[in-house]
MARVOFI-900383 format. One record per residue: residue number from 1; residue in three letters; x negated, y, z of N, C-alpha, C, O in turn; chain. Coordinates in Angstrom, 2 decimals, always signed. Layout:
<nodes>
{NUM "ala" {X Y Z} {X Y Z} {X Y Z} {X Y Z} "A"}
...
</nodes>
This chain:
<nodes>
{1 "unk" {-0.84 -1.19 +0.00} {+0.00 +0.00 +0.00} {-0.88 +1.25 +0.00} {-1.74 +1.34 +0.88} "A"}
{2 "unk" {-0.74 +2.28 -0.99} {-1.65 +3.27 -1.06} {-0.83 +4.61 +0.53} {+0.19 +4.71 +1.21} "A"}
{3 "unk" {-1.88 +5.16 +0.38} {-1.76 +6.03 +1.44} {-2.72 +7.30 +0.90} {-3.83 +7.19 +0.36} "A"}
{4 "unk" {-1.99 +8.52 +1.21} {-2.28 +10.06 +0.80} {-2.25 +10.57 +1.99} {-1.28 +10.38 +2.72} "A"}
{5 "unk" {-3.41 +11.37 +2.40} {-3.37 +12.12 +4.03} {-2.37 +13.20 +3.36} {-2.13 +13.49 +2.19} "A"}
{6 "unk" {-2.00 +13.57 +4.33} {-0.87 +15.07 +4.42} {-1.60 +16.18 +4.18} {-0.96 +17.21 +3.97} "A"}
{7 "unk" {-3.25 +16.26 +4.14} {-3.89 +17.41 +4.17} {-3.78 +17.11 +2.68} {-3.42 +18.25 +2.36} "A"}
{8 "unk" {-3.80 +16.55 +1.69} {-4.15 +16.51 +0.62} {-2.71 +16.41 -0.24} {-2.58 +16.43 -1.46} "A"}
{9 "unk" {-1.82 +16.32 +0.65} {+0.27 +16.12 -0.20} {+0.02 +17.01 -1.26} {+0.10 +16.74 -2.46} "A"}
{10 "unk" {-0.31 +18.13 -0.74} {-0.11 +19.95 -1.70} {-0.74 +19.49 -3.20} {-0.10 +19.46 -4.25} "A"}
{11 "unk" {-2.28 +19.10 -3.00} {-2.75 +18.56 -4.24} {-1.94 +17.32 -5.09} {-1.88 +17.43 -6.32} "A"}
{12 "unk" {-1.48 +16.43 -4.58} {-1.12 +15.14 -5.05} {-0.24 +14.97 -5.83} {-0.11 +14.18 -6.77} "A"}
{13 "unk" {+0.68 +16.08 -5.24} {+2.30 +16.35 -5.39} {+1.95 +17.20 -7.09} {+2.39 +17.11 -8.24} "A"}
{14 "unk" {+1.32 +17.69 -6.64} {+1.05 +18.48 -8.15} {+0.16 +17.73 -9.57} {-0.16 +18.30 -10.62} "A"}
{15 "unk" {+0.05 +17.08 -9.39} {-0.17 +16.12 -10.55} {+1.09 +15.82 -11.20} {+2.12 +16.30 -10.71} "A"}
{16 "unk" {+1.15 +15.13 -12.21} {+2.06 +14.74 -13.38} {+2.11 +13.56 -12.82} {+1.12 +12.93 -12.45} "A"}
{17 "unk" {+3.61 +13.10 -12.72} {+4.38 +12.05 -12.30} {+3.84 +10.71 -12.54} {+3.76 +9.73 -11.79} "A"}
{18 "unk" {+3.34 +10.97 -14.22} {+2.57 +9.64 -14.42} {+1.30 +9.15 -13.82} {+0.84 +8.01 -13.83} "A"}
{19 "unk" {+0.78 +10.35 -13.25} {-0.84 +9.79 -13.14} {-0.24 +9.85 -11.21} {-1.19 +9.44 -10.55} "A"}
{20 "unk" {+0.54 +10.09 -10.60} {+0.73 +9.59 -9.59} {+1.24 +8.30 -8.87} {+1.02 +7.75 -7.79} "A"}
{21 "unk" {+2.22 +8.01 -10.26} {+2.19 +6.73 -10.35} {+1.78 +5.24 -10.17} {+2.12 +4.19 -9.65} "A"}
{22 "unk" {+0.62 +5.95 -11.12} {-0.71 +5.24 -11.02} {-1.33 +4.90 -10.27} {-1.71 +3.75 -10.07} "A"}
{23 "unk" {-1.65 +6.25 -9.45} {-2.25 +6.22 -8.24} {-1.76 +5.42 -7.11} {-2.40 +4.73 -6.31} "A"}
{24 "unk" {-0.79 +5.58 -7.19} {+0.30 +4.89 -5.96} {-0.04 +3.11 -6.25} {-0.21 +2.26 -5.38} "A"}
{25 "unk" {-0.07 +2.93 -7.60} {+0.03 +1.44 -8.15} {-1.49 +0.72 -7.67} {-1.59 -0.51 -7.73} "A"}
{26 "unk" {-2.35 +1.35 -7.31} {-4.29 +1.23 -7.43} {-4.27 +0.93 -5.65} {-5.18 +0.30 -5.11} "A"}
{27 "unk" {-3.20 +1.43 -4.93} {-3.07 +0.63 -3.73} {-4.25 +1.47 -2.49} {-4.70 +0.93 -1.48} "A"}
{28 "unk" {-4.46 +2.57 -2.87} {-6.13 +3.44 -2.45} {-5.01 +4.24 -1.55} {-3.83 +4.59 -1.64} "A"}
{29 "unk" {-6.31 +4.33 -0.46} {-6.37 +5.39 +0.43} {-7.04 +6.42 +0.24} {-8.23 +6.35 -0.08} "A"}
{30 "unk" {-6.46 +7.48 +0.36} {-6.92 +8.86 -0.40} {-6.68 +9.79 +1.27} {-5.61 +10.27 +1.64} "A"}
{31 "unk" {-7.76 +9.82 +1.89} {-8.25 +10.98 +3.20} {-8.51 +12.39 +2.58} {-7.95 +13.43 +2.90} "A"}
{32 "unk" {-9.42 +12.22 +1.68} {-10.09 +12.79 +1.30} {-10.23 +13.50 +0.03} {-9.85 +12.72 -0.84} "A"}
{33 "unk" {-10.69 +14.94 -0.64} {-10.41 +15.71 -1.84} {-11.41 +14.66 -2.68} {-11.17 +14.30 -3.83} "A"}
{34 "unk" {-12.52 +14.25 -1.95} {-13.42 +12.93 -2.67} {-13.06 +11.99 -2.54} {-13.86 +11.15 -2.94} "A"}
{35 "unk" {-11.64 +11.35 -1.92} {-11.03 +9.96 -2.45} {-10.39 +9.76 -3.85} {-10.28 +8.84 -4.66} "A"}
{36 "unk" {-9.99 +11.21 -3.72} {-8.70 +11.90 -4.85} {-9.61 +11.95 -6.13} {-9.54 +11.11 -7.03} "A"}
{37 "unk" {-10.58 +13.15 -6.13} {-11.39 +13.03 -7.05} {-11.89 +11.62 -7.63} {-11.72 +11.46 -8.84} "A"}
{38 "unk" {-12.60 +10.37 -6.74} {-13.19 +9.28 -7.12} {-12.00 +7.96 -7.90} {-12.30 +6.92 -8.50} "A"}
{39 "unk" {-10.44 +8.62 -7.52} {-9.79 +7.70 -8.29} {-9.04 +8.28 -9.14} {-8.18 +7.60 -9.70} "A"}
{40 "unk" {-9.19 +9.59 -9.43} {-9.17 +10.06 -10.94} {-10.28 +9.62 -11.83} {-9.88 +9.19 -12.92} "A"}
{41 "unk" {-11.52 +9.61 -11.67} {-12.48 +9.45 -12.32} {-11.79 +7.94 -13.01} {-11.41 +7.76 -14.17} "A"}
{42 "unk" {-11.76 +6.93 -11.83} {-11.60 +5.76 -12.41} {-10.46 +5.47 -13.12} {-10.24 +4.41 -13.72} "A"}
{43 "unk" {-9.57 +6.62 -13.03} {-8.06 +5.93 -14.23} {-8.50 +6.67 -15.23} {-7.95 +6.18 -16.21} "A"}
{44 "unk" {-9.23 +7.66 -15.61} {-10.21 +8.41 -16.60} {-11.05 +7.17 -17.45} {-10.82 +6.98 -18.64} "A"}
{45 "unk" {-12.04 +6.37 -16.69} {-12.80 +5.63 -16.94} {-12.08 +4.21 -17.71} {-12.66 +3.36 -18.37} "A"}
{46 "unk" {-10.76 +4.28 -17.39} {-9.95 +2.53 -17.71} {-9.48 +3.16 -18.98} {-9.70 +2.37 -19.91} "A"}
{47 "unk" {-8.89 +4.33 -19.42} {-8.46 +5.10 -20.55} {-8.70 +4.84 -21.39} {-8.33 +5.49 -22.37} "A"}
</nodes>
């Protein structure tokens, strides 16, 4: 089950539906503006 800290909602929320999706689907814990960043890179990288 993925998990988004609350410090980071503001950013998350503002992405495009699809690539949150995604995110949600990759099952990651995102604390951090460098969790966020490191699993964009990688749905960038699978593209």
């Amino acid at each position: 089950m993925s998990y988004v800290d609350p410090k980071l909602a503001d950013k998350f929320e503002s992405l495009p539906i699809e690539l949150k999706n995604t995110i949600l689907e990759k099952n990651v814990k995102l604390y951090t503006m460098q969790d966020l960043i490191h699993c964009l890179e990688e749905i960038a990288e699978d593209e």
